[in-house]
N, C-alpha and C positions, 0 to 999 in steps of 0.2 A: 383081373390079371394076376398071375402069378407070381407077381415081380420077387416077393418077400419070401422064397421058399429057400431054405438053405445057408441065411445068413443071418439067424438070430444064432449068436454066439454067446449068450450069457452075459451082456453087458451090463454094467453097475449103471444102476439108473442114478438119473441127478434130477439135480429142482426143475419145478416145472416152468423154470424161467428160460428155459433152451427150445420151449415149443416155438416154433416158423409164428413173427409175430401175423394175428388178422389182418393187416392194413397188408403185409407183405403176401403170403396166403391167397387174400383177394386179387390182388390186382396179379399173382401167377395164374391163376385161375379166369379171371378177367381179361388176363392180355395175351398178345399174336405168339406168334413160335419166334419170333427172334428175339423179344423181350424175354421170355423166357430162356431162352439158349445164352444167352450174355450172362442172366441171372447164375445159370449153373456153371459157366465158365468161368464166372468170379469166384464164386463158392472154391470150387477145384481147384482155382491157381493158390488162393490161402493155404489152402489143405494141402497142396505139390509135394511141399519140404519134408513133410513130416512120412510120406512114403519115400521120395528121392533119396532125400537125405539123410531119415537114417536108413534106408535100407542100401545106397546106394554103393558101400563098400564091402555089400557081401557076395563073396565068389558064386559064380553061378546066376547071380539077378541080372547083371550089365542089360540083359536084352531087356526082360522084365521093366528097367525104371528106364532105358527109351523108349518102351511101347509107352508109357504113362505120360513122360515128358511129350511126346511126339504128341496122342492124344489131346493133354491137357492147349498144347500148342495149339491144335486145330480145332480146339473144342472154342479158340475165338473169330474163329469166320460164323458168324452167327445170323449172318445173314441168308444161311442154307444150312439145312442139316447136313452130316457128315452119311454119306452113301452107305458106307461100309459098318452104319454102328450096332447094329447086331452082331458083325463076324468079332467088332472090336472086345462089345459086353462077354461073349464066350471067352475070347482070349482071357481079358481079365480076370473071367471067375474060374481061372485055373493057379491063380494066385494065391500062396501060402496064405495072403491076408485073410483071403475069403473061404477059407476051406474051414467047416466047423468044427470044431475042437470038445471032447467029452467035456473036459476043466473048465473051456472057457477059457478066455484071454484076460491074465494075471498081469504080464512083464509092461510094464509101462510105454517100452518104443513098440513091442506088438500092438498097444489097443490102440496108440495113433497113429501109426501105420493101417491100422485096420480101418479106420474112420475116411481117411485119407484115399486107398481103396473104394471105400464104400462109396465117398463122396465120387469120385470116378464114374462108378460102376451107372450111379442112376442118374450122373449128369447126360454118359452115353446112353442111358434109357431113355431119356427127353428126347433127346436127338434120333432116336431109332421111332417113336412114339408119339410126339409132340407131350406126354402127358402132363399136366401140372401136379397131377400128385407125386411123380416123382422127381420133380425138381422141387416141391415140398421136403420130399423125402432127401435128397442132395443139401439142404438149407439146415435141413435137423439135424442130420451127421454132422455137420459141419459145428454146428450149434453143443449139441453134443460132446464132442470133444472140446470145444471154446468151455463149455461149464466144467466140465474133467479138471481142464489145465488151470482153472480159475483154483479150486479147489487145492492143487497142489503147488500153487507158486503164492506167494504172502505177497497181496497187493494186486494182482494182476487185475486187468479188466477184459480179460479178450473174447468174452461173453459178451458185452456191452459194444464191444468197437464192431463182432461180428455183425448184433443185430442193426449197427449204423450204416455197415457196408454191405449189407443185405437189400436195407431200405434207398442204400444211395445207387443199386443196380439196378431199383426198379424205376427209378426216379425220374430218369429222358434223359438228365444231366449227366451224360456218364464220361466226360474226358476223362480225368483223372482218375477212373477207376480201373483199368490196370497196373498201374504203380503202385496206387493203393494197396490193390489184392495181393502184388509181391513185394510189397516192402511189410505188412502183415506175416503175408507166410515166411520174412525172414525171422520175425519179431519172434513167431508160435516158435520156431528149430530153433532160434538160443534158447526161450524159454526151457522147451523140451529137454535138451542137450544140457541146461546146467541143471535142470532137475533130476534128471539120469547120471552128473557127474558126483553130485550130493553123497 
């Protein structure tokens, strides 16, 4: 499949402690479409703020971060894929995030905005697909930018907390992991937000 054509933007690699851990890997691969659909709907809701948020006060997006929020909303009826997630994936990959760039993505609120995106892009792949490689792919972006922010906040852990909220989506046990996922992705927008106010 051609999922990965057009949105290698020159990303600064990081330690290889952001790979989708095996135990979590397996059992996406291992299990039904709505374990999997939950999986990348937690993923996404972590990831929300840092497209919503910082993108959300630039003129011109309003529609842009509804379609994400809207998305990201229905990305948890997980009990049935979303109809329309093909027409949604085009919409989104007309998104400044995901448009490739000669430079490469420098500005620190573009590369997690980009991530945040990206994480979108192939949670709606799951849901169009069933595939588990790209809710792999949904778990590494996410992961991904968890190791970025690690790197530039002194202390943080949100590499660590990711891959616990990862394993706790796969787990059956899932009450409290929508609260989780957005009381996280409030955690990553401060982080983000006093590292850009720096």
């Amino acid at each position: 499949g051609g999922a990965g054509q057009g949105v290698d933007v020159g990303c600064p690699r990081v330690s290889p402690a952001v790979e989708v851990e095996e135990a979590v890997a397996e059992a996406l691969r291992g299990g039904g479409g709505e374990g999997i659909r939950l999986y990348v709907a937690a993923c996404t809701e972590r990831m929300a703020p840092l497209c919503v948020g910082l993108r959300g006060g630039e003129p011109g997006r309003e529609a842009d971060m509804d379609f994400y929020a809207e998305s990201v909303r229905d990305l948890w009826y997980a009990d049935r894929p979303l109809v329309d997630a093909p027409d949604r994936v085009r919409l989104l990959e007309r998104f400044p995030e995901l448009q490739p760039t000669e430079e490469g993505i420098t500005d620190v609120a573009d590369t997690y905005a980009f991530f945040a995106a990206l994480c979108l892009r192939y949670a709606l792949l799951v849901h169009g697909s069933g595939s588990a490689d790209a809710a792999v792919s949904c778990g590494h972006a996410a992961l991904t930018a968890m190791g970025m922010l690690d790197q530039n906040v002194a202390g943080a852990s949100f590499l660590a907390e990711e891959h616990r909220l990862q394993s706790l989506s796969l787990s059956g046990d899932v009450s409290g992991l929508w609260d989780a996922s957005v009381t996280a992705g409030r955690e990553r927008f401060r982080a983000v937000v006093g590292h850009l106010s720096r």
